[in-house]
C-alpha positions as CSV (number, residue, x, y, z in Angstrom):
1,X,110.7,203.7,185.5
2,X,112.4,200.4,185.9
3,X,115.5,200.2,188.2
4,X,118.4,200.6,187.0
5,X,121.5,199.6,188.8
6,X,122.6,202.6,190.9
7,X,125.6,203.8,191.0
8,X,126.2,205.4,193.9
9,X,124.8,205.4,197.4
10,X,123.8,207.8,199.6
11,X,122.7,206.8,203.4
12,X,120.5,209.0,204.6
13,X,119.3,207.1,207.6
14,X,118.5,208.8,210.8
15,X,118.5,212.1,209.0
16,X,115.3,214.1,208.8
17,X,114.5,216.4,206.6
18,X,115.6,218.4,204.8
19,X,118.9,216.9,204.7
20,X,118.1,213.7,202.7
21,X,117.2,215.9,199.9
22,X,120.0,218.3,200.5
23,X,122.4,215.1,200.0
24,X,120.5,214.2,196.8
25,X,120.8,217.3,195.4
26,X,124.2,218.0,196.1
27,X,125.7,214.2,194.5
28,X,123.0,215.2,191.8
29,X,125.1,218.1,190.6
30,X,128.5,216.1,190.4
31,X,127.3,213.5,188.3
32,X,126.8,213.0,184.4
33,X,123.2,213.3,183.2
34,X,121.4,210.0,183.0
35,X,123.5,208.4,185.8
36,X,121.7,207.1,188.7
37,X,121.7,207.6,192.3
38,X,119.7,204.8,195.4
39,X,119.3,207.3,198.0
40,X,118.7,205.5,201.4
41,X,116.1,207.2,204.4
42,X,114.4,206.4,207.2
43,X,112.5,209.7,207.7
44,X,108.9,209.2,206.4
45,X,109.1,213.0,205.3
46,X,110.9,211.7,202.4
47,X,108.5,210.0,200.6
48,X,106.7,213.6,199.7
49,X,110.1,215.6,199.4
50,X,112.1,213.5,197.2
51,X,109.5,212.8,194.5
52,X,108.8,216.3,195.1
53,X,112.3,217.5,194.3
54,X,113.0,215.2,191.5
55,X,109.7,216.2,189.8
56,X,110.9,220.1,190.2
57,X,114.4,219.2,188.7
58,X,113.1,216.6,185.6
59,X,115.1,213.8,187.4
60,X,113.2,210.3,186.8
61,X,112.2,208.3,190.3
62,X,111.5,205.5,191.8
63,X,110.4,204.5,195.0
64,X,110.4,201.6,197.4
65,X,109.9,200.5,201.0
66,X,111.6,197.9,202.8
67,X,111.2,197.2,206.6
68,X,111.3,200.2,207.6
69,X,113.8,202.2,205.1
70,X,112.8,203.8,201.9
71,X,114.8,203.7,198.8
72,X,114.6,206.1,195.7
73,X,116.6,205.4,193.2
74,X,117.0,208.7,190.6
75,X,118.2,208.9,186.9
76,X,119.4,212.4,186.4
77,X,118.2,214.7,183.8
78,X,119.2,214.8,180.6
79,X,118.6,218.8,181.3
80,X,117.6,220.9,184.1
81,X,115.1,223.4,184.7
C-alpha cells in the first residue's frame, strides 16, 4: 500500500496499549469507507496490535518508524467483517 495523504490524525503518544487501538477503532467507525487515518504511537506494543487489528477488520495498513514514534496510516474498508 502506498501512502496516501491522511486525513485525520490521531496522537496516541504516551498511550500503551490497548488504547491506541481503541482510538483507531473508534475514528474508524465515524468515517466513510476508503478514507484514511495516520495514527501516531510511541508504545512498541503497537507495531503487533494495529496490523493486527486492521488485518481482523479488512482495513489496508501501513507502517513506519521515525525516531522513536511509529506511524500507521489506514485506509478503511470498503466492508467489514
Amino acid at each position: 500500500m502506498t501512502q496516501p495523504d491522511a486525513v485525520i490524525v490521531i496522537d496516541a503518544r504516551g498511550l500503551n496499549c490497548p488504547l491506541p487501538v481503541l482510538r483507531l477503532r473508534k475514528r474508524l467507525q465515524s468515517i466513510a469507507a476508503g478514507q484514511t487515518v495516520e495514527l501516531i504511537a510511541t508504545d512498541r506494543a503497537a507495531l503487533r496490535d494495529v496490523p493486527a487489528f486492521c488485518a481482523s477488520q479488512g482495513h489496508a495498513v501501513a507502517t513506519l518508524s521515525d525516531a522513536g514514534e511509529l506511524r500507521f496510516c489506514v485506509r478503511k474498508a470498503i466492508t467489514t467483517p
